[in-house]
C-alpha positions in Angstrom: 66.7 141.4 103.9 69.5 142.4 101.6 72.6 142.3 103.1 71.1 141.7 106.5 72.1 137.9 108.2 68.6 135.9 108.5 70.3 132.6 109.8 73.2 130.5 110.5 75.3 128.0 108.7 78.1 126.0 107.8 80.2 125.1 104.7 82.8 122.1 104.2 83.8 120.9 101.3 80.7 119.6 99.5 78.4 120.3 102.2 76.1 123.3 103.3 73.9 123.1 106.1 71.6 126.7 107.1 69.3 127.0 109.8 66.8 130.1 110.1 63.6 131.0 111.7 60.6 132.0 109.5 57.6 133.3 111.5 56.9 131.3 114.1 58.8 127.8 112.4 62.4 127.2 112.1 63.8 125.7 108.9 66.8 123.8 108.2 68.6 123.3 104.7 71.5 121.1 104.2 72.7 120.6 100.6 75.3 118.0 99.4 76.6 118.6 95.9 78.7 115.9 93.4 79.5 116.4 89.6 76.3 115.5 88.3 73.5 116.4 91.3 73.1 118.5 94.7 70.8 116.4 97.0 69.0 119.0 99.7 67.4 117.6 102.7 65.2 120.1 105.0 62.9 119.9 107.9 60.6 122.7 109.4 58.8 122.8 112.5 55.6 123.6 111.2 54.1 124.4 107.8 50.8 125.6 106.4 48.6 122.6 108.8 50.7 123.5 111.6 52.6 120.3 111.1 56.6 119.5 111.4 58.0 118.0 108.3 60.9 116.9 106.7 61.6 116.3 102.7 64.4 115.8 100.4 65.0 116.3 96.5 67.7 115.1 94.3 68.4 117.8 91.4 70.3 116.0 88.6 72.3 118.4 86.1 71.0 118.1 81.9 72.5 118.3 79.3 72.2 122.0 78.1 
């Protein structure tokens, strides 16, 4: 897939959304980023049981 476009999306600011079909499902990605964490929040029409779903993660930044 290198260098090929597999989706759409958008970028303002602190916020990314991307949209793209994988096999038969389509997934969406939106991430919101601040100093300290970058929430994502996706949704895809069907995973392994053949059901939609939706999710969301909060990845906090340590100390290194």
């Amino acid at each position: 897939m290198s260098g090929t476009p597999v989706g759409h999306g958008y970028l303002f600011d602190a916020y990314c959304h991307y949209h793209l079909k994988v096999g038969d499902a389509f997934v969406e990605a939106s991430y919101r980023s601040s100093a300290e964490t970058v929430e994502v929040f996706g949704s895809s029409t069907k995973n392994a049981d053949g059901k939609h779903i939706a999710w969301r993660e909060i990845i906090r930044r340590t100390a290194a």
